[in-house]
C-alpha positions in Angstrom: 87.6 189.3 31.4 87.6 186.5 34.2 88.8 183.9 31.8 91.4 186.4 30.5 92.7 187.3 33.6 93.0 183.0 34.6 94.5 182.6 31.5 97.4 184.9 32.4 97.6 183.9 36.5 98.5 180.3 35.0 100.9 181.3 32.3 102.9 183.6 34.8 102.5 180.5 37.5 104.0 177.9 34.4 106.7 180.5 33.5 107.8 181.2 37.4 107.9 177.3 37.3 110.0 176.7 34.8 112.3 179.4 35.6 112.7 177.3 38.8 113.0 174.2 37.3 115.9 175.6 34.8 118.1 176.1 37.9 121.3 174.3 36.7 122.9 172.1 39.9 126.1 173.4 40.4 128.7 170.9 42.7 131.2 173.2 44.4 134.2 171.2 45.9 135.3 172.8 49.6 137.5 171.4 51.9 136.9 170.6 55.3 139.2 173.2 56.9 138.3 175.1 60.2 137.6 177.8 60.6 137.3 178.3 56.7 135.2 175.7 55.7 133.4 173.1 58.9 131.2 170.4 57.3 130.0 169.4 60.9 128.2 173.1 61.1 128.0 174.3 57.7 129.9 176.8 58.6 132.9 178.9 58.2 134.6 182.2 57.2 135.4 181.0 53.4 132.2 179.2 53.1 130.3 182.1 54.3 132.1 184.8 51.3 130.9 181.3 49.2 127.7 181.4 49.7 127.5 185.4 49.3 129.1 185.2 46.0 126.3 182.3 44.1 123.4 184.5 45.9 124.1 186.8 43.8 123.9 183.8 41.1 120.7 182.7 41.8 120.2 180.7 38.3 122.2 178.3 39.9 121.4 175.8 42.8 124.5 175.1 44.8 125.9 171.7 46.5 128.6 171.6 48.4 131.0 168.5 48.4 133.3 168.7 51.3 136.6 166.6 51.2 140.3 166.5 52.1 141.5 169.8 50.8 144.4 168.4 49.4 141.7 166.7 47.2 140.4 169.5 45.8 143.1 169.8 42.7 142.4 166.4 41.3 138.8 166.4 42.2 138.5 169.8 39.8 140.8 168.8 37.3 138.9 165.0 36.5 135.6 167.4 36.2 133.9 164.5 37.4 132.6 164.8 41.3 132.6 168.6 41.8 131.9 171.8 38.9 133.9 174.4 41.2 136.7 174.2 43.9 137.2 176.8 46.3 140.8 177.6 48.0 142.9 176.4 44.8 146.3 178.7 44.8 147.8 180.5 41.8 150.7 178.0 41.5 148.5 175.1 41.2 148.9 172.9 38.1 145.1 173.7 37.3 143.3 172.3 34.1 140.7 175.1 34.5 140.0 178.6 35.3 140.6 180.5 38.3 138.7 183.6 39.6 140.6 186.7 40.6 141.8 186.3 44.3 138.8 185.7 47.3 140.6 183.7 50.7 142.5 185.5 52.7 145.0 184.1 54.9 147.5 186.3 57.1 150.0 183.7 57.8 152.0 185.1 61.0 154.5 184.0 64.1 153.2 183.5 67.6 155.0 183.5 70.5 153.5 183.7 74.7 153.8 187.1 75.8 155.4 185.7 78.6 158.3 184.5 76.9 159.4 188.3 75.7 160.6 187.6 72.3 161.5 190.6 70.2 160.4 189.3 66.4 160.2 191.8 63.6 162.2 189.6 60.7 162.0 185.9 59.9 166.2 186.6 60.8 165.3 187.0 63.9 163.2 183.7 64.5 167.0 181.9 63.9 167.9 180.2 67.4 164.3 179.7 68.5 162.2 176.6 68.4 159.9 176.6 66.2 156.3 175.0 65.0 155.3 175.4 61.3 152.5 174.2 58.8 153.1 171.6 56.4 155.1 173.8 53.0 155.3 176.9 55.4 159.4 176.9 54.6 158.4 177.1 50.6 156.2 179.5 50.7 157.3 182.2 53.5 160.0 183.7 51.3 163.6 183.1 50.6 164.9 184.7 54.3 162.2 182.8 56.2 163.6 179.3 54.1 167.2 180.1 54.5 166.4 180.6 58.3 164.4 177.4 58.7 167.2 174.6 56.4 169.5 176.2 59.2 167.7 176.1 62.3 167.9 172.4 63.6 164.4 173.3 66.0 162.3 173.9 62.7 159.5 171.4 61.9 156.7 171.8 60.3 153.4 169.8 61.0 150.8 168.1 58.8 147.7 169.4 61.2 147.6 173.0 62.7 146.0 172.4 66.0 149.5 170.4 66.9 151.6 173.8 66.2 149.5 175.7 68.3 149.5 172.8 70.9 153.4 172.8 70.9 153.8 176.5 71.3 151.0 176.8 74.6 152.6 173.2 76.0 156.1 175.1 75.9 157.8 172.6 73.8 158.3 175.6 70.9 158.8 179.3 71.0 156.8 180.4 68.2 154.0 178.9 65.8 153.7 179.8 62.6 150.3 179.9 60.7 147.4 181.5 60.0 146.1 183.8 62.4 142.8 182.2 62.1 143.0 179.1 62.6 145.5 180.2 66.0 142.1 181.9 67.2 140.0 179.0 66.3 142.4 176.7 68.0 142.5 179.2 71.2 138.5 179.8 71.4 138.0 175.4 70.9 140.9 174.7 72.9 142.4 172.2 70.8 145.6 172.9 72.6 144.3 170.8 75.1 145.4 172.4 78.5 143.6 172.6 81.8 144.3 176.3 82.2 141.8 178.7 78.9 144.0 181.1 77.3 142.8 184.0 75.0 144.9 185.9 72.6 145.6 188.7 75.1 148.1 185.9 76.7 150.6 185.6 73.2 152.4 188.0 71.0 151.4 188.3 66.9 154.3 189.0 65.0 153.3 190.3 61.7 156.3 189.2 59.7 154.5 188.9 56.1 151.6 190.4 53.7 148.9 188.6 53.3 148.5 185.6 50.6 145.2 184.5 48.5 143.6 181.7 46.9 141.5 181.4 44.3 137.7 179.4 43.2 139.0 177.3 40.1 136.5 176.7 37.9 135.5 174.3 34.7 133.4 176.7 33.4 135.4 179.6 32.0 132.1 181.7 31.5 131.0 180.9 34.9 134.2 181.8 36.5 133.5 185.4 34.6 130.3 185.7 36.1 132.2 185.3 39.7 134.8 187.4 38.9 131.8 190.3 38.1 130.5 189.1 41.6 133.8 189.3 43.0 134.6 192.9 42.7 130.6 194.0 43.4 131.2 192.6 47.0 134.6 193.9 47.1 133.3 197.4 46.2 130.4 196.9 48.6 132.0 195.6 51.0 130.4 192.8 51.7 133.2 190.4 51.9 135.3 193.3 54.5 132.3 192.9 56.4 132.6 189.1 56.4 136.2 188.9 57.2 135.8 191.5 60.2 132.9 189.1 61.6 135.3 186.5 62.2 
């Protein structure tokens, strides 16, 4: 019965093994983009809804690759550094497969609460000066780009932190961007000013609905497994719960 019950310990112990040893590596592509993704913490609000989606894949042991974001297109399309790329949008020119929308990003205008500017229309950001993300004008709408190719005090800026820098320093009236990375900016103080400010001291105008991205994948029955993953932490709110923490 002894010798039985051995046998059995070491054939369970050789199958747990190789269960763990079939784990396929799986090289997930995220860019280094605060708050969503930080490389120096491994950390971040789009990393952390990552990582919550492939525990729920545990067959697969993940690596993530962080790089430019504007690398992550090619790096997904050549298939040859990275199996999955996370923040990829819907008008991408992807060889691949995308997952039904995950990132969130409320895009808004910002203004000091000082300053007393009534903004409830991209119309009424005409006449004020005004710092921008890199592509903001293309992607806004067509009032918000009609109101920018006519308003000589539009720019638009490669890294955030300088629009949110140019709107506390007075040099602009409003900054446009993701209401994020304005907080992140505030609670790091990468607008680099002697006097800490919080968001009680500026104004959110809400001026347009939110806008996803996507996980692009090579793998078109992997990306089906995240989609099922998807709407499981969508119905249990689990990524809700993730987005509220931040």
């Amino acid at each position: 019965m002894f010798k039985i019950l051995y046998r059995l310990l070491i054939v369970s112990l050789l199958f747990s093994s190789s269960l763990v040893m079939a784990k396929q590596d799986l090289r997930v592509g995220v860019g280094n983009f605060p708050p969503f993704f930080v490389e120096e913490t491994q950390q971040g609000l789009f990393l952390e809804i990552t990582e919550a989606i492939f525990k729920k894949l545990p067959e697969y042991n993940v690596k993530f690759i962080y790089m430019s974001n504007h690398r992550l297109l090619h790096e997904i399309n050549s298939g040859k550094r990275i199996d999955v790329a996370c923040n990829i949008f819907s008008d991408s020119q992807l060889d691949g497969f995308l997952s039904a929308p995950i990132f969130r990003y409320t895009d808004v205008a910002v203004s000091k609460k000082s300053a007393k500017l009534n903004v409830n229309k991209s119309a009424d950001l005409q006449g004020l000066s005004i710092a921008a993300y890199q592509g903001a004008k293309d992607l806004l709408g067509e009032d918000f780009k009609k109101m920018a190719l006519a308003n000589p005090q539009y720019t638009e800026h490669p890294q955030p932190k300088e629009t949110t820098y140019m709107m506390v320093a007075g040099q602009k009236d409003i900054r446009i961007g993701d209401i994020n990375i304005f907080l992140h900016d505030l609670a790091n103080n990468h607008y680099k000013r002697d006097v800490k400010l919080d968001a009680k001291d500026f104004i959110i105008h809400r001026l347009w609905p939110d806008v996803y991205s996507h996980m692009a994948f090579k793998d078109e029955k992997l990306r089906d497994s995240v989609n099922t993953v998807i709407k499981e932490l969508t119905e249990n709110g689990t990524i809700a719960a993730i987005y509220l923490k931040y």
